[in-house]
C-alpha positions as CSV (number, residue, x, y, z in Angstrom):
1,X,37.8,-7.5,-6.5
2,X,35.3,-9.9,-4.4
3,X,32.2,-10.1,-6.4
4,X,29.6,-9.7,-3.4
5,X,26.6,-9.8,-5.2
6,X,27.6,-13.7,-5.8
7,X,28.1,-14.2,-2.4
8,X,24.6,-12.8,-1.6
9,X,22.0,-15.5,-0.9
10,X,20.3,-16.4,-4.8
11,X,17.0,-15.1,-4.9
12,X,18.3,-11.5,-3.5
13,X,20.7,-11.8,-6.6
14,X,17.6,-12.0,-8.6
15,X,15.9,-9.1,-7.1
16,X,15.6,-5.2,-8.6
17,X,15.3,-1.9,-5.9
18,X,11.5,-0.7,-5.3
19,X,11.2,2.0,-7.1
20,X,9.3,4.6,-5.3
21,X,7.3,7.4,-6.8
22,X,10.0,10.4,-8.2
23,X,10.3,13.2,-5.4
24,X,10.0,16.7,-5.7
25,X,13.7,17.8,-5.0
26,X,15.2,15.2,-7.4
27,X,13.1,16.5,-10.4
28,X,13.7,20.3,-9.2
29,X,17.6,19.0,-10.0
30,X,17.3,17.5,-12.8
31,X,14.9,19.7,-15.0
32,X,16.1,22.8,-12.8
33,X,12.5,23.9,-11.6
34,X,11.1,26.0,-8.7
35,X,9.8,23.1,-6.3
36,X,6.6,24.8,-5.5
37,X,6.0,24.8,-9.2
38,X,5.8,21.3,-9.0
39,X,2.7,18.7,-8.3
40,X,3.3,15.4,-7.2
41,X,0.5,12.7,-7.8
42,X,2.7,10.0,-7.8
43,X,3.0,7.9,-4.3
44,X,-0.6,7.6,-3.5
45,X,0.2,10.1,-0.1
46,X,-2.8,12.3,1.1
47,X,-3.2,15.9,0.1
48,X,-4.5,17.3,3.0
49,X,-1.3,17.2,4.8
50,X,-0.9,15.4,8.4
51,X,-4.0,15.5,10.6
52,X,-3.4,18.6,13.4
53,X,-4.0,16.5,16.2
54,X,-1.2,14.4,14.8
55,X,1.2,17.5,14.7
56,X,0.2,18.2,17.9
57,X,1.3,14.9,19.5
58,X,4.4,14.9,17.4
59,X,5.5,18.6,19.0
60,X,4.5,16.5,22.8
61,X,7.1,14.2,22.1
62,X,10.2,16.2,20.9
63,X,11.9,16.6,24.3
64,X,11.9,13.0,24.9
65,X,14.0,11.9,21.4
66,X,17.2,10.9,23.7
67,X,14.9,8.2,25.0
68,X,13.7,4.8,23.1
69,X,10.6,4.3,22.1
70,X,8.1,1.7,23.5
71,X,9.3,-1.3,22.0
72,X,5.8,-2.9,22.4
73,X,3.8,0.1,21.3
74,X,1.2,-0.3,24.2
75,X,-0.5,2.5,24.0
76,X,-0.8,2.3,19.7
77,X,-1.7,-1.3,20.2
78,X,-4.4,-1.0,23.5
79,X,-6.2,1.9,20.8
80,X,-5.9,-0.2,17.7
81,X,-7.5,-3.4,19.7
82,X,-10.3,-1.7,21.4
83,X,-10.8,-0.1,18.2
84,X,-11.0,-3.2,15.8
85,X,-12.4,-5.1,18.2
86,X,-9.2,-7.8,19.1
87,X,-7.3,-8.5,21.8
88,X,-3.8,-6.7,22.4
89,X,-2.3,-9.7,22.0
90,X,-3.4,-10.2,18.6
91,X,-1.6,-6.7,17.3
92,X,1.3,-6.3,15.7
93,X,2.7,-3.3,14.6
94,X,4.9,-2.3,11.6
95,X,7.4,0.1,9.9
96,X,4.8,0.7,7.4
97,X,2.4,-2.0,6.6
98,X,5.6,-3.2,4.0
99,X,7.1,-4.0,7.5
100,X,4.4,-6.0,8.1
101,X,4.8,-7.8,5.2
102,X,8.2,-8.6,5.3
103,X,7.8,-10.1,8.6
104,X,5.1,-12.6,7.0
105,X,7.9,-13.5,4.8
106,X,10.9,-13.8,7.1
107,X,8.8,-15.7,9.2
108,X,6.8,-18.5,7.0
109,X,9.0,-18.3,3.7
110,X,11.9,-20.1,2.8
111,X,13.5,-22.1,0.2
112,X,11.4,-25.0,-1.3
113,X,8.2,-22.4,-0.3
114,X,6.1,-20.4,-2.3
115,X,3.3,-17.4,-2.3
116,X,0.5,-17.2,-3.9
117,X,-0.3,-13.5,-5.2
118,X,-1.9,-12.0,-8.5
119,X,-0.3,-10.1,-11.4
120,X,-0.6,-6.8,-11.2
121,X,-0.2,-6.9,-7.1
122,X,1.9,-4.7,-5.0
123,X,5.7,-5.0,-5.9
124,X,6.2,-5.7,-2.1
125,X,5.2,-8.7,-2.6
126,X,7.2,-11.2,-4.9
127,X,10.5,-9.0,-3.6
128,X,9.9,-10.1,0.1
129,X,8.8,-13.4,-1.1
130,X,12.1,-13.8,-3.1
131,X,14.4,-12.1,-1.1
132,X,14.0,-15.4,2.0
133,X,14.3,-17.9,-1.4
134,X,10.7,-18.7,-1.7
135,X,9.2,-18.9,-4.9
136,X,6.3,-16.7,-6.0
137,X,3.4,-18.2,-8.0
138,X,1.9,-15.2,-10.0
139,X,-1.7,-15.9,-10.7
140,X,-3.0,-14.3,-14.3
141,X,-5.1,-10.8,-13.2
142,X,-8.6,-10.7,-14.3
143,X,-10.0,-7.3,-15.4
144,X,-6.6,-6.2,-13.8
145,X,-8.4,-7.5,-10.4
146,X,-7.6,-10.5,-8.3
147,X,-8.7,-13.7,-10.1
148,X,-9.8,-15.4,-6.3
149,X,-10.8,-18.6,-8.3
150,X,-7.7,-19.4,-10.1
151,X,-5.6,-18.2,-6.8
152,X,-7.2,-21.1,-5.2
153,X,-6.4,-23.3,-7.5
154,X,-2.3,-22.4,-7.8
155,X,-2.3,-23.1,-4.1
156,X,-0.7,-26.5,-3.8
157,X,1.1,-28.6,-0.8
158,X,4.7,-26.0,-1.2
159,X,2.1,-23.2,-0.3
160,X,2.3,-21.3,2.6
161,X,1.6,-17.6,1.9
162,X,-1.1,-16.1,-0.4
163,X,-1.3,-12.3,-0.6
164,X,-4.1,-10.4,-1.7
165,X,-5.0,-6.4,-1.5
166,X,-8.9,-5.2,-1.5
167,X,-8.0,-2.7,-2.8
168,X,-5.3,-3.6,-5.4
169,X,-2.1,-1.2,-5.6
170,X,-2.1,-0.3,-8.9
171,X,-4.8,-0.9,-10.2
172,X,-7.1,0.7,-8.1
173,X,-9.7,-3.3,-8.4
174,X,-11.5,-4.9,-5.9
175,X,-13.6,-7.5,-4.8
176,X,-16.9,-7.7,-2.2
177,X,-17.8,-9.6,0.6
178,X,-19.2,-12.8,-0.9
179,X,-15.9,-13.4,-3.0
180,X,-13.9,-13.0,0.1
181,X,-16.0,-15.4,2.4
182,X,-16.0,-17.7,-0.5
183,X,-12.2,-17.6,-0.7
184,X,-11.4,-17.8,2.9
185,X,-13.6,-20.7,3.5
186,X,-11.9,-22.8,1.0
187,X,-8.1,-21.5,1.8
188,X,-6.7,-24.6,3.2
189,X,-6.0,-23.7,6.9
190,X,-2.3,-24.5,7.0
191,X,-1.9,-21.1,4.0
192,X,-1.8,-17.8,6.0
193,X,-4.2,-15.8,3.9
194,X,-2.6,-11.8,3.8
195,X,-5.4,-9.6,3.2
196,X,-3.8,-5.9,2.5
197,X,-6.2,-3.5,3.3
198,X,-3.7,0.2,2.7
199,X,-6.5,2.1,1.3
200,X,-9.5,0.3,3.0
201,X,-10.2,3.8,5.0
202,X,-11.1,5.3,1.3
203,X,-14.4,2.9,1.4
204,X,-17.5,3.9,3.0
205,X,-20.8,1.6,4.0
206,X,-20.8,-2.2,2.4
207,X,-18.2,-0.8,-0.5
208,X,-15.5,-3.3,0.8
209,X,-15.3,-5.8,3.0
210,X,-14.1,-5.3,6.4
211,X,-11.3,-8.0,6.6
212,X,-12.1,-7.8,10.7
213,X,-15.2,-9.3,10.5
214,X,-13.5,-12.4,9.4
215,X,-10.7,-12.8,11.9
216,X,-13.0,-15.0,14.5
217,X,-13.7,-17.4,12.7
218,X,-10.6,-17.7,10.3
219,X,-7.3,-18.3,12.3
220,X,-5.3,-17.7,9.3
221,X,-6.6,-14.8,8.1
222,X,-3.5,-11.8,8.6
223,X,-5.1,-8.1,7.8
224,X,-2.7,-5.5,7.4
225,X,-3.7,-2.1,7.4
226,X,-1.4,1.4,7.5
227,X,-1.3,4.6,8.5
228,X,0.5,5.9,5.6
229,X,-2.6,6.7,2.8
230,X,-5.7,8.0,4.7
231,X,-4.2,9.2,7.8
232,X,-1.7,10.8,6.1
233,X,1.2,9.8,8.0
234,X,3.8,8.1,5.2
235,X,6.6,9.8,5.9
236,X,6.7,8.4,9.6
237,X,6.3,5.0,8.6
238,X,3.2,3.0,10.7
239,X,1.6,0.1,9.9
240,X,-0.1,-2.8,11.8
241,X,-1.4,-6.3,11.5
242,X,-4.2,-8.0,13.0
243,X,-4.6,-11.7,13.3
244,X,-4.9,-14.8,15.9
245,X,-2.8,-14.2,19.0
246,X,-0.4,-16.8,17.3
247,X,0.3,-15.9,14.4
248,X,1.5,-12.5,16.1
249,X,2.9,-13.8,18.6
250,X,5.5,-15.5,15.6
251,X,5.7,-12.2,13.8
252,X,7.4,-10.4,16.9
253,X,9.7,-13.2,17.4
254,X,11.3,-11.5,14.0
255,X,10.3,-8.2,14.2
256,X,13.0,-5.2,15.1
257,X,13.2,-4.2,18.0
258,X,11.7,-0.3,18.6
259,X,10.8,-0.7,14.8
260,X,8.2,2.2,15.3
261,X,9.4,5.3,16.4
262,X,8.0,7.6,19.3
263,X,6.9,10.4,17.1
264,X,5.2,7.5,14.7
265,X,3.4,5.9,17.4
266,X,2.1,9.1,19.0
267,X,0.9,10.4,15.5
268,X,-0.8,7.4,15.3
269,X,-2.7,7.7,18.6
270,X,-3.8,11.0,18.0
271,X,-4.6,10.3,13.9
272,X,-6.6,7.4,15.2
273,X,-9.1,9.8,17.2
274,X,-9.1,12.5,14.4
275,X,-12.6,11.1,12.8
276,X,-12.8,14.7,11.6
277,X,-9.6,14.6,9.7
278,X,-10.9,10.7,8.6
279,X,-14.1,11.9,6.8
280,X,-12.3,15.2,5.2
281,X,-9.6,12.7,3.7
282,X,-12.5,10.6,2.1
283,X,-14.6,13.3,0.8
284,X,-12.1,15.3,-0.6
285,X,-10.2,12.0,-2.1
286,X,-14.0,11.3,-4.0
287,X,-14.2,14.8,-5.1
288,X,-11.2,14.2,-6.8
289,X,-11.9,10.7,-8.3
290,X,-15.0,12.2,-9.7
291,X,-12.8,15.4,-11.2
292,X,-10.3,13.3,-12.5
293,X,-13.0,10.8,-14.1
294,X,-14.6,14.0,-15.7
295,X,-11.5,15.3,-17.1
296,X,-10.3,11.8,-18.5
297,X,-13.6,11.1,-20.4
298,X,-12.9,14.7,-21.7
299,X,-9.8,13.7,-23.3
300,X,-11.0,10.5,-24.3
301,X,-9.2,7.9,-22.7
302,X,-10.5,5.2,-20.3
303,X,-9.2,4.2,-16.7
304,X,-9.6,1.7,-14.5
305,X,-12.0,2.0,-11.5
306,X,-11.0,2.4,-8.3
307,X,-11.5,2.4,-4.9
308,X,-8.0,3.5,-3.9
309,X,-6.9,7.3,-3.6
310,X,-5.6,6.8,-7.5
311,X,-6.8,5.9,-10.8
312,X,-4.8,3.7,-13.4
313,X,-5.0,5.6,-16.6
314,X,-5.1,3.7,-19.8
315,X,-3.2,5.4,-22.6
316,X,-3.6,2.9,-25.3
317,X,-0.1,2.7,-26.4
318,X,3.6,3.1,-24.0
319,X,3.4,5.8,-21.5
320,X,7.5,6.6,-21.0
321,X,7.0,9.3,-23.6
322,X,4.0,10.9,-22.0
323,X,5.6,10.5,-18.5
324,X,8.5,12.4,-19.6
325,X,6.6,14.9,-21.2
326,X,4.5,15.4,-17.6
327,X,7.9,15.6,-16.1
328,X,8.7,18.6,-17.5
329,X,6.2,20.3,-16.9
330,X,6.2,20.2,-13.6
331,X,3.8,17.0,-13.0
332,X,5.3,14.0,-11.4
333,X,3.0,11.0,-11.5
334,X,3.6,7.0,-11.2
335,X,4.8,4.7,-14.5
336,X,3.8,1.2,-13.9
337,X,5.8,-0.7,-16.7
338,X,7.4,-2.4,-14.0
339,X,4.1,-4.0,-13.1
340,X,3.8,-5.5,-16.5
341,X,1.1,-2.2,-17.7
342,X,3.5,-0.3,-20.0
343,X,0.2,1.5,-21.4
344,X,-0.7,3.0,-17.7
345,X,-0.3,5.9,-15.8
346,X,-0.7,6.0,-12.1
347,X,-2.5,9.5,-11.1
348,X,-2.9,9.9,-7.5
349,X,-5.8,12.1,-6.1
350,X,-4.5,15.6,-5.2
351,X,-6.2,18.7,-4.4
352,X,-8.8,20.2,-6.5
353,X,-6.0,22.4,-8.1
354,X,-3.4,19.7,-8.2
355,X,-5.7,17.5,-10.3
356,X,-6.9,20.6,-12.5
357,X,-3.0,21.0,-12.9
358,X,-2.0,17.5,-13.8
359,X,-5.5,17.3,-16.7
360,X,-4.4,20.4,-18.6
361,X,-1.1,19.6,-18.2
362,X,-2.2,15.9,-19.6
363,X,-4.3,17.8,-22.9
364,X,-1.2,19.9,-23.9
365,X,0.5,16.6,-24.3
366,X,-1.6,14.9,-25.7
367,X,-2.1,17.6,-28.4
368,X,1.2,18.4,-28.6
């Protein structure tokens, strides 16, 4: 029998699946449970459910599924630029913000190549850097945050990609405006700098900075933003990227055609205007940081802080016991041993009874 994972191209060879966060039908199998006896904390998705106006616009476009969608997303795009403040030229949209950075990678990475990104970072990262051949230079995490200084310094001549989240997925870590300015200005210009920004919309005032405000006057700066966390729309799969109108103008030279579906795009639109829907997610999201926080120092353990919609719970010891026990009772959140953070639970923040659920949950294992 041909052996076709030798014939596949060597650093895809290399490569493990993503593993996303367990869903609620497959544990319902496996443990046989009611499903709506379970609570899923596990994929960082917002409670609330989908905006309405969202919904709305979704129902709008059912009778028109025979038909393709706008392959240039004009009407997503023209919103998003007068929005952030760029011109439509310098959009680019994604399925999913992982779209957007696979798209970096197919069109900037290749053998002989390599990213920059920290340990700890998103697992999208070092598998779409891998899978076009390139090599990935992992950079030691500090306080399980970016370490901006030595990123700087692994950048060498082979560079041509560094990645960096504000906020970090999984560890919840960030960094403020002065670190950022100080990076950027000393990126060499020749390194497209990948700011990630999934769960920037959780941040209110000055907490972050706002990677826009550096997009004029760095022309390699890439910010990629979704709508899958505070908008609430993961399961229809929207992200975007904004940059100089050249570096876009390279990313949809390998982007999919119609890569953002019609009921995606129109969600999008009306998710965008939903500033109601935008402040609910935020409030209710630190409502729930701060029950969660309350309920952990309760029980005695420490965390990591965050300015995500999840907290990185630090157990002390390996967690694939504890997870298991969660499991069964009906509480699915993330393990992160695949990150390199064996002792860590990722606990997303669900509604008020949800998080009530997955803390006493938590204490009867504990004191099991």
């Amino acid at each position: 029998m041909t052996d076709f994972l030798a014939l596949a191209q060597p650093g895809v060879q290399q490569l493990s699946p993503y593993v996303p966060g367990k869903p609620v039908d497959e544990l319902a199998r496996e443990l046989d449970l009611d499903p709506a006896s379970i609570v899923k904390l596990a994929s960082n998705e917002n409670p609330l459910g989908p905006s309405p106006k969202a919904l709305e616009a979704i129902h709008g476009e059912l009778t028109e599924l025979t038909r393709y969608p706008d392959g240039n997303g004009f009407e997503l795009k023209s919103r998003l630029a007068a929005r952030c403040g760029v011109q439509l030229n310098q959009v680019t949209l994604g399925n999913g913000s992982n779209d957007i950075l696979d798209l970096v990678a197919r069109a900037y990475l290749a053998p002989g190549l390599n990213a920059v990104f920290s340990q700890y970072a998103f697992a999208v990262y070092p598998i779409s850097t891998q899978a076009v051949g390139a090599q990935g230079k992992v950079v030691p995490a500090k306080d399980h945050g970016h370490d901006l200084e030595a990123m700087l310094a692994a950048i060498d001549e082979n560079t041509r990609v560094v990645f960096i989240a504000n906020p970090n997925n999984p560890t919840g870590t960030w960094f403020g405006p002065d670190a950022l300015e100080r990076f950027l200005a000393r990126v060499p210009g020749n390194v497209l700098v990948v700011l990630d920004e999934a769960y920037i919309e959780f941040a209110e005032g000055d907490e972050l900075p706002d990677g826009l405000k550096y997009l004029a006057r760095y022309d390699n700066l890439l910010v990629s933003r979704t709508f899958s966390k505070a908008y609430g729309l993961a399961a229809l799969r929207v992200g975007y990227a904004l940059s100089s109108a050249q570096i876009a103008d390279v990313l949809n030279r390998v982007r999919q055609p119609f890569n953002v579906n019609s009921l995606a795009l129109a969600a999008a639109c009306a998710a965008l205007d939903d500033a109601d829907y935008l402040a609910q997610s935020r409030q209710l999201n630190d409502a729930g940081m701060a029950q969660l926080e309350a309920g952990l120092r309760e029980l005695g353990l420490s965390w990591i802080p965050s300015k995500g919609n999840f907290i990185a719970v630090d157990f002390g010891r390996d967690t694939a016991a504890i997870n298991q026990a969660l499991l069964r009772a009906g509480v699915i959140v993330r393990p992160v041993a695949g990150y390199g953070m064996p002792n860590f639970l990722r606990v997303s923040i669900g509604l008020p009874a949800e998080n009530a659920r997955f803390l006493g949950a938590l204490a009867k294992v504990l004191n099991a």
